[in-house]
C-alpha positions in Angstrom: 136.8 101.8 191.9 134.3 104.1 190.6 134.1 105.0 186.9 133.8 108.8 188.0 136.6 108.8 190.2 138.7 107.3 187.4 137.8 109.5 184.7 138.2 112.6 187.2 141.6 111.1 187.8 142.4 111.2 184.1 140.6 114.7 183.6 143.0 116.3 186.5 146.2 114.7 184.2 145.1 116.4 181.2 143.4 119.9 183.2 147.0 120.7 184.9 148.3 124.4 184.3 151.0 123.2 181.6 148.1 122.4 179.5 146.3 125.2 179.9 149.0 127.4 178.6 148.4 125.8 175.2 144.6 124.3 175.6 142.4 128.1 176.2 139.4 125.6 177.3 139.2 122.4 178.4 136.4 120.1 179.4 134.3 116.6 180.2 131.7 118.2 177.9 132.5 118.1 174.6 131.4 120.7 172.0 131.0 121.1 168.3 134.1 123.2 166.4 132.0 126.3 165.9 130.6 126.1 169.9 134.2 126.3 171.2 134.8 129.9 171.1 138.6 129.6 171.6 141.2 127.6 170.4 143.1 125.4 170.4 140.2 123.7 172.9 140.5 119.6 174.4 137.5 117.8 175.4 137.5 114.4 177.1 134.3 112.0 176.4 133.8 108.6 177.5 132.0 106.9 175.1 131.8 103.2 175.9 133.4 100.7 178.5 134.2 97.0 177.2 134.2 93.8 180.0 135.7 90.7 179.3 135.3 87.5 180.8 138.4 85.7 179.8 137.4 82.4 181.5 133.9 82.1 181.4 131.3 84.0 183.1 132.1 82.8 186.5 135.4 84.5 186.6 135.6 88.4 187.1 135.7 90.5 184.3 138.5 92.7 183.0 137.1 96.2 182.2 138.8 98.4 179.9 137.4 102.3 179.2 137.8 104.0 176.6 138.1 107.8 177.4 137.8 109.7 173.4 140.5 113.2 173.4 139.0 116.1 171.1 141.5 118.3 170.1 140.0 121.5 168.2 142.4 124.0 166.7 142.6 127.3 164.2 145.4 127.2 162.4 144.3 129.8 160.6 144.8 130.5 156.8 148.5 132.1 156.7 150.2 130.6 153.4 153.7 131.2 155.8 152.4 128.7 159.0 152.3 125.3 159.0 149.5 123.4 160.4 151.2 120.2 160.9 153.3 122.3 163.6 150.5 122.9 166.2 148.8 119.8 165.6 152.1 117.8 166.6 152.9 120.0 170.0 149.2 119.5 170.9 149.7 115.7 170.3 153.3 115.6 171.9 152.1 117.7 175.4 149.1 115.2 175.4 151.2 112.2 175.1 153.6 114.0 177.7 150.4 114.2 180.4 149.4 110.8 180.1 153.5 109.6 180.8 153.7 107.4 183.9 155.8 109.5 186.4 158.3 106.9 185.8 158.9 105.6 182.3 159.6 102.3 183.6 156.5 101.7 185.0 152.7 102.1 183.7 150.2 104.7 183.7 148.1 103.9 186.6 146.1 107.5 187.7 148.1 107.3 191.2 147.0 103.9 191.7 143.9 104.0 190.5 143.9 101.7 187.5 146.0 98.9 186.0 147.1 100.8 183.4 146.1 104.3 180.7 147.6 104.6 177.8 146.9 106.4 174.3 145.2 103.0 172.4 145.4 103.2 168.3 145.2 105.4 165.5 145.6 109.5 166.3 143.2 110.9 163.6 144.9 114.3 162.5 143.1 117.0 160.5 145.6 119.9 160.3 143.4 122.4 158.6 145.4 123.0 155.4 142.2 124.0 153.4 140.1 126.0 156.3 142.0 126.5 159.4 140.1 124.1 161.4 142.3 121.6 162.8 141.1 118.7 165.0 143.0 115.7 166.5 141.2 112.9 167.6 142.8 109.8 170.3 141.8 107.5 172.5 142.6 107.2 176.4 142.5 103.3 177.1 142.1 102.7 181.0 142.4 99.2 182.1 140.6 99.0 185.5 141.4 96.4 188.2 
């Protein structure tokens, strides 16, 4: 399968009209906070693919991408709001679009892949000082 039709499979999961309700943009071309003219905003990179070769080099290799979520929001500077608040929904309705239809069985992009899942640490910056908010996750796609 190609690497373009997978992360245009995982693009349509997080581009569906529930997430644009909350997401005013979103996009495969990530932008710098002060670029994205509304918020809150979620970009999806791709910034490296890993093969491994579990059993020498003469075996197939097991490729893994890694698909980087950029989550920019404004939570502006209101004493009364609390940042953590829209940070979590964002995170929660991400988490929700990358659910396997059935939560008994992986991820796999409609067939695409082995498996997607969100892989490690969530970086939160809720904006308590500024406003500026940004989340930070990573997609892991295990391809076939």
């Amino acid at each position: 399968m190609s690497r373009e039709t997978i992360a245009t499979a995982l693009f349509a999961l997080l581009n569906t009209p529930t997430m644009q309700a909350t997401f005013k943009e979103i996009s495969r071309r990530p932008k710098l906070w002060e670029q994205a003219a509304v918020k809150p905003c979620l970009f999806l990179a791709q910034p490296e693919d890993d093969t491994v070769h579990k059993n020498g080099t003469a075996t197939p290799g097991e490729t893994t991408m890694d698909f980087d979520v950029i989550v920019y929001i404004d939570t502006g500077l209101d004493p009364n709001t609390v940042p953590d608040t829209l940070v979590n929904n964002c995170i929660d309705l991400i988490e929700a679009a990358i659910a396997p239809p059935n939560p008994l069985q992986a991820q796999t992009l409609g067939g695409l892949v082995n498996r997607a899942w969100i892989d490690g640490q969530i970086t939160r910056v809720p904006g308590y000082v500024d406003g500026r908010g940004i989340i930070f996750m990573t997609i892991r796609v295990l391809v076939p």
